[in-house]
N, CA, C and O atoms as CSV, one atom per row, in Angstrom:
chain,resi,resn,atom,element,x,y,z
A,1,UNK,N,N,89.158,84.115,101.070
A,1,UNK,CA,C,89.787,84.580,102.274
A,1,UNK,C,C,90.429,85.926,101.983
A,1,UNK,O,O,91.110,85.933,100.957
A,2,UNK,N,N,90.350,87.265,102.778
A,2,UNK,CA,C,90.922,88.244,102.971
A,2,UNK,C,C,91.565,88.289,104.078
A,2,UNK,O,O,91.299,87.841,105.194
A,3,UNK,N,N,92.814,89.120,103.498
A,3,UNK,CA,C,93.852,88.935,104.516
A,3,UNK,C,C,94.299,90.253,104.650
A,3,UNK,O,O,95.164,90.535,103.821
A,4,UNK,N,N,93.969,91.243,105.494
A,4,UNK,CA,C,94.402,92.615,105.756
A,4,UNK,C,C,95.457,93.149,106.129
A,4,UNK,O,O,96.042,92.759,107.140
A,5,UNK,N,N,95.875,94.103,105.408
A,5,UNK,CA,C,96.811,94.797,105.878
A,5,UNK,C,C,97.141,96.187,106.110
A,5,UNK,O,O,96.128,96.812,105.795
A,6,UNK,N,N,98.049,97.006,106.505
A,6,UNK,CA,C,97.474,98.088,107.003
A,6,UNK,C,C,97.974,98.681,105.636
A,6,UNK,O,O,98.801,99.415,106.176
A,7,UNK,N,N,98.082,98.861,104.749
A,7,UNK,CA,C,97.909,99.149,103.147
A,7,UNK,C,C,96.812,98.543,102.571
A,7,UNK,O,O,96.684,97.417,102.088
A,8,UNK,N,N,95.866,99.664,102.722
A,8,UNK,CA,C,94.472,99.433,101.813
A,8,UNK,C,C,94.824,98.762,100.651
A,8,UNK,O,O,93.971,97.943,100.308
A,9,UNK,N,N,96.093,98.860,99.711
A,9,UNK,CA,C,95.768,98.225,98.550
A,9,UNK,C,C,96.466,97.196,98.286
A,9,UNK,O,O,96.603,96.912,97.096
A,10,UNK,N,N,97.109,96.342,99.315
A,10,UNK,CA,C,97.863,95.183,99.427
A,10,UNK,C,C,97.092,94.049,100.425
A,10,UNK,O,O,96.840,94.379,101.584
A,11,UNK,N,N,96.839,93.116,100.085
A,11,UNK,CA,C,96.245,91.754,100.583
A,11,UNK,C,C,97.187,90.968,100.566
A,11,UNK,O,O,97.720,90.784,99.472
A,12,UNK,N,N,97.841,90.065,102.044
A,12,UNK,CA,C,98.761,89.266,102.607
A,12,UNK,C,C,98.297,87.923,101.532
A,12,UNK,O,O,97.135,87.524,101.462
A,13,UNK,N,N,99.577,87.264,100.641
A,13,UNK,CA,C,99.094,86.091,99.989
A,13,UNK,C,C,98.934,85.037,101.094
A,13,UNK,O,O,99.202,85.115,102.293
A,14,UNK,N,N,98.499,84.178,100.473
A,14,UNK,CA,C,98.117,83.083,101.332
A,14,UNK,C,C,96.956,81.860,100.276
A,14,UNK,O,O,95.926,81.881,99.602
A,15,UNK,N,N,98.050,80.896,100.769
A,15,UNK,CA,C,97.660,79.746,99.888
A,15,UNK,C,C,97.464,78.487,100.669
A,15,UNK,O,O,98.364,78.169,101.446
A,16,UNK,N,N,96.478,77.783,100.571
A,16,UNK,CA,C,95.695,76.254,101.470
A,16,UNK,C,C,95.701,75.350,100.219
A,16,UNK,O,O,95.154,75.396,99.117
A,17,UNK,N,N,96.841,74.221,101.065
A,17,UNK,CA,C,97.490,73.175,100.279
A,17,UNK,C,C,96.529,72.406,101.465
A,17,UNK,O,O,96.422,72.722,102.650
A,18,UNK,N,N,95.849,71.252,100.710
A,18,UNK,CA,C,94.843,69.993,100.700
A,18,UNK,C,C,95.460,68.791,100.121
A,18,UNK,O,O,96.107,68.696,99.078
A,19,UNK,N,N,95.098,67.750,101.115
A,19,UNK,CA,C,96.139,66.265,100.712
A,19,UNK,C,C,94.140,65.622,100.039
A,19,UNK,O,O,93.873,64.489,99.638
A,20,UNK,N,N,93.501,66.395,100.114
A,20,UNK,CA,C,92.384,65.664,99.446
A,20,UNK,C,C,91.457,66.908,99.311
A,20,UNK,O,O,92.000,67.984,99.563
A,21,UNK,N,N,90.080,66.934,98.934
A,21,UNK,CA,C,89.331,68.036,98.291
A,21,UNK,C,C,87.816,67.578,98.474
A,21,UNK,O,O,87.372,66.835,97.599
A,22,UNK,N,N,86.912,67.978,99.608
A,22,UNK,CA,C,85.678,67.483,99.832
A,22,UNK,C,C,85.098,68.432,100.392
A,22,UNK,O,O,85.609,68.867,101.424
A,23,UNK,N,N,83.907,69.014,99.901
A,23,UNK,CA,C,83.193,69.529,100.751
A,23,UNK,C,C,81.736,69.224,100.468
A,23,UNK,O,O,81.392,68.192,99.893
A,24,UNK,N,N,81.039,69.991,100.816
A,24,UNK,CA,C,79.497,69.522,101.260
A,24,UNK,C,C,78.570,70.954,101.264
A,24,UNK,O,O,78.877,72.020,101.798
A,25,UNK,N,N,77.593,70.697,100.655
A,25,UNK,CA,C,76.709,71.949,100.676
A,25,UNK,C,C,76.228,72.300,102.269
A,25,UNK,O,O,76.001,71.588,103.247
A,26,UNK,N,N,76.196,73.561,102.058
A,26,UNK,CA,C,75.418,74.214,103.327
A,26,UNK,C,C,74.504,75.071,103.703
A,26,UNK,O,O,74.562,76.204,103.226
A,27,UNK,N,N,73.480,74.741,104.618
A,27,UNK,CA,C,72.310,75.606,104.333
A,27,UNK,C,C,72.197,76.882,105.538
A,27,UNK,O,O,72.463,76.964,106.738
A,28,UNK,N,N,71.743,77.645,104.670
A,28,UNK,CA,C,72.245,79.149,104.861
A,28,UNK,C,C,71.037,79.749,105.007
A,28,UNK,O,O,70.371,79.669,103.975
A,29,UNK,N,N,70.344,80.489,106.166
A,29,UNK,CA,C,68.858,81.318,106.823
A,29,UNK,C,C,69.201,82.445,106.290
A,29,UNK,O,O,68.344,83.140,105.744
A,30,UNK,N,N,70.601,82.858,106.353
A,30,UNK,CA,C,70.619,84.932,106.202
A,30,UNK,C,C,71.901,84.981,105.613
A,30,UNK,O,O,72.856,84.209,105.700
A,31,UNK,N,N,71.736,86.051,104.987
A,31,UNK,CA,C,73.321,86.662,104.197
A,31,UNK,C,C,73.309,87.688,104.255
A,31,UNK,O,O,72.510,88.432,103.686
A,32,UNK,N,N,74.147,87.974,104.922
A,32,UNK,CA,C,75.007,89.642,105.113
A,32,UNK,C,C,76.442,89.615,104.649
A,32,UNK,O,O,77.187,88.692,104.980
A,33,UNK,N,N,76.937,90.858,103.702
A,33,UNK,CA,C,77.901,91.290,103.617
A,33,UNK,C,C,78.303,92.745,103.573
A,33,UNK,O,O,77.643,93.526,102.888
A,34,UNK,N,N,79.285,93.125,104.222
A,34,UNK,CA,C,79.225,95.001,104.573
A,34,UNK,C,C,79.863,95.093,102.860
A,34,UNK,O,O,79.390,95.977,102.146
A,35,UNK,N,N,80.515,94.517,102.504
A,35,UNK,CA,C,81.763,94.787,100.978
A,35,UNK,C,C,80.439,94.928,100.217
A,35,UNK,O,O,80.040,96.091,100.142
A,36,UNK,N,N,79.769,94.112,99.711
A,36,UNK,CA,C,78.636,93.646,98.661
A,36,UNK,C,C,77.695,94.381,99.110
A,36,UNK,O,O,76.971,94.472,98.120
A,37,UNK,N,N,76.943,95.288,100.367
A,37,UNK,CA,C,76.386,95.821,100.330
A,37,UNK,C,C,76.314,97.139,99.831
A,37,UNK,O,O,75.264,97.764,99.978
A,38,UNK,N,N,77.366,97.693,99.212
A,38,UNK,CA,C,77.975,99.082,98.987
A,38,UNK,C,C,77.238,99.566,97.807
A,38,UNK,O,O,77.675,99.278,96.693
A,39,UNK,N,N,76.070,100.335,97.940
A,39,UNK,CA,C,75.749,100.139,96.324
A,39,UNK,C,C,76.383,101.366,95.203
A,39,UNK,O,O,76.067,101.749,94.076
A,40,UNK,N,N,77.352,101.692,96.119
A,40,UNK,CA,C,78.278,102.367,95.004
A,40,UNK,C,C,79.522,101.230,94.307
A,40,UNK,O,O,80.143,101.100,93.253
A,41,UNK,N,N,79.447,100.789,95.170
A,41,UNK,CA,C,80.273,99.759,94.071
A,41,UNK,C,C,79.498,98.402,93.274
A,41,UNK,O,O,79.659,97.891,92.166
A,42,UNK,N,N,78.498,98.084,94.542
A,42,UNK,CA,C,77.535,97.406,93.691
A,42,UNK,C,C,76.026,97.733,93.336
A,42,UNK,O,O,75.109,97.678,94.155
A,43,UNK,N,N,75.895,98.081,91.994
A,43,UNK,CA,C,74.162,98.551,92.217
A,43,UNK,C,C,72.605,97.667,92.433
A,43,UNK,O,O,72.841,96.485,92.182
A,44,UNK,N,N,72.160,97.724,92.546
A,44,UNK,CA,C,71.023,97.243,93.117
A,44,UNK,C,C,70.682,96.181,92.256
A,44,UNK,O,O,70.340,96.392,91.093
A,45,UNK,N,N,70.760,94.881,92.821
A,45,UNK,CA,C,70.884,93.676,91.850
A,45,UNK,C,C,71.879,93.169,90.785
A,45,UNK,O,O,71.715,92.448,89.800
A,46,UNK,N,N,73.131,93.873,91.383
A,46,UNK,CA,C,73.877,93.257,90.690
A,46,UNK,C,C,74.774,92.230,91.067
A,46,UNK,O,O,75.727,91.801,90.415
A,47,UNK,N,N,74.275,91.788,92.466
A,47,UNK,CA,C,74.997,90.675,93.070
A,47,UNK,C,C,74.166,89.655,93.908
A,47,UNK,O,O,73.513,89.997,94.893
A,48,UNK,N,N,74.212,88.868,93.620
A,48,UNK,CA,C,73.261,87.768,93.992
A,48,UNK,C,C,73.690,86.406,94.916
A,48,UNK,O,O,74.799,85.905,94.729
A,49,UNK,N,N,72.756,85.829,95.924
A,49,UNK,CA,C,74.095,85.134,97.075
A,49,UNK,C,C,73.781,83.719,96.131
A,49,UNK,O,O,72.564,83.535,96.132
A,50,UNK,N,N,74.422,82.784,95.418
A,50,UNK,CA,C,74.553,81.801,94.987
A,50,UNK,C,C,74.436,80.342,96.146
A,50,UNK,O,O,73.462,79.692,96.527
A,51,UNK,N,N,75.461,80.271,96.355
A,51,UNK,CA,C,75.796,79.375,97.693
A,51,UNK,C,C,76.760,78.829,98.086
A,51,UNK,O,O,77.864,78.935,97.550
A,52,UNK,N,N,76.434,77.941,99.398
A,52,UNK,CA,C,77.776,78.111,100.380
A,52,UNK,C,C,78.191,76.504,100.220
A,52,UNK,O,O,77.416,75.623,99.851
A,53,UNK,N,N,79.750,76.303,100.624
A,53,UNK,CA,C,79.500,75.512,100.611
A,53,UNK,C,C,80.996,75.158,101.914
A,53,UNK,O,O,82.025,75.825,101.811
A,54,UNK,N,N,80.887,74.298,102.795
A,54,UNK,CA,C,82.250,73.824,103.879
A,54,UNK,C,C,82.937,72.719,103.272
A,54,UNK,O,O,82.433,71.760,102.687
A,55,UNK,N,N,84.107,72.962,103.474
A,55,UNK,CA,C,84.907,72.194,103.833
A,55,UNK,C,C,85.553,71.321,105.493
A,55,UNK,O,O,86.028,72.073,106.344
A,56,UNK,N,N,85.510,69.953,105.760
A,56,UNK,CA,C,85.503,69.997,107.434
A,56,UNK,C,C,86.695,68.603,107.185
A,56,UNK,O,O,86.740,67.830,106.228
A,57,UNK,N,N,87.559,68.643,108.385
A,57,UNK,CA,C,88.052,67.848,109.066
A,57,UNK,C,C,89.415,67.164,107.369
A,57,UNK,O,O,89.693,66.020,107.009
A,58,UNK,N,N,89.785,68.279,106.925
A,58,UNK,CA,C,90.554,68.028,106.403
A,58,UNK,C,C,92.047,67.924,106.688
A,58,UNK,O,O,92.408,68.598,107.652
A,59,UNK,N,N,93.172,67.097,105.944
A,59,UNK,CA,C,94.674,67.717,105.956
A,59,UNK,C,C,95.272,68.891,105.613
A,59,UNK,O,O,95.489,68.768,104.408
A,60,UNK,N,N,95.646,69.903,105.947
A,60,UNK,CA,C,95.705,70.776,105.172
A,60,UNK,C,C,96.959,71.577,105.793
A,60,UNK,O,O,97.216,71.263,106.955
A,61,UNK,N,N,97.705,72.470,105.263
A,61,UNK,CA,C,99.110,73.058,105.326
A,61,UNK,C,C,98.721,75.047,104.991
A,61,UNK,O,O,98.551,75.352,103.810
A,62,UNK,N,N,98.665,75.688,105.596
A,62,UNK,CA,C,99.186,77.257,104.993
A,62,UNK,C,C,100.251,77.930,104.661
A,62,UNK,O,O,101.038,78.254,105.551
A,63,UNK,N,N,100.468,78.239,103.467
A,63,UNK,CA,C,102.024,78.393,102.657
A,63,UNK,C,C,101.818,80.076,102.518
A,63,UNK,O,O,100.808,80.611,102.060
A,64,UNK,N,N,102.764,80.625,102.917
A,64,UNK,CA,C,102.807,82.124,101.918
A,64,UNK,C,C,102.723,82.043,100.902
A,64,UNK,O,O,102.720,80.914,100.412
A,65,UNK,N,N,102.589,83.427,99.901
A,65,UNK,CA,C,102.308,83.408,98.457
A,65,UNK,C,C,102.762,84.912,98.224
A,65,UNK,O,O,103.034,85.676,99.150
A,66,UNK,N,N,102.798,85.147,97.275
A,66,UNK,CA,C,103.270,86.490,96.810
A,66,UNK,C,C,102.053,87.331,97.329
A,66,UNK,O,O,100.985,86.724,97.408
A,67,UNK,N,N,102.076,88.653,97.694
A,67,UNK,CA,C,101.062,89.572,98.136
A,67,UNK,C,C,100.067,89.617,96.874
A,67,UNK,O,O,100.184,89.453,95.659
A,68,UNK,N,N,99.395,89.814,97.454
A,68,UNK,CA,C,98.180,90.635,96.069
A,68,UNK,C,C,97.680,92.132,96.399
A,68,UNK,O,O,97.340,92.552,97.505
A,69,UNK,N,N,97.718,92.901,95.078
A,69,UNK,CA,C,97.499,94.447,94.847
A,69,UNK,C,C,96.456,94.126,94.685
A,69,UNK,O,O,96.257,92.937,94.435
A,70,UNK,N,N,95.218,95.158,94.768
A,70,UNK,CA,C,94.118,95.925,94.342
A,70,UNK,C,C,93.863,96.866,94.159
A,70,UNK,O,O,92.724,97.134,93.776
């Protein structure tokens, strides 16, 4: 999860507290990403889509967290 802010180099923390932990594979036709497509930051084959996977119909809580730099 990215969490934007209007400081390019600060990402809003954010942490997902789970009273249990299940998910399930998922099948995936197309993958697009604008970040991973950049081939100045990534060059040509150096990133590969692995796979996906959901989480559904869980308990779950969103807590702040300390920011994160990049």
């Amino acid at each position: 999860m990215r969490s934007v802010t209007s400081d390019a180099s600060r990402l809003d923390g954010l942490r997902l507290k789970t009273k249990n932990w299940r998910v399930e594979a998922l099948a995936v036709k197309e993958v697009h990403s604008s970040y991973f497509a950049s081939e100045a930051m990534f060059p040509p084959g150096s990133v590969e889509f692995d796979h996906a996977l959901i989480m559904r119909n869980l308990e779950h809580e969103w807590h702040a967290a300390p920011d994160l730099y990049v």
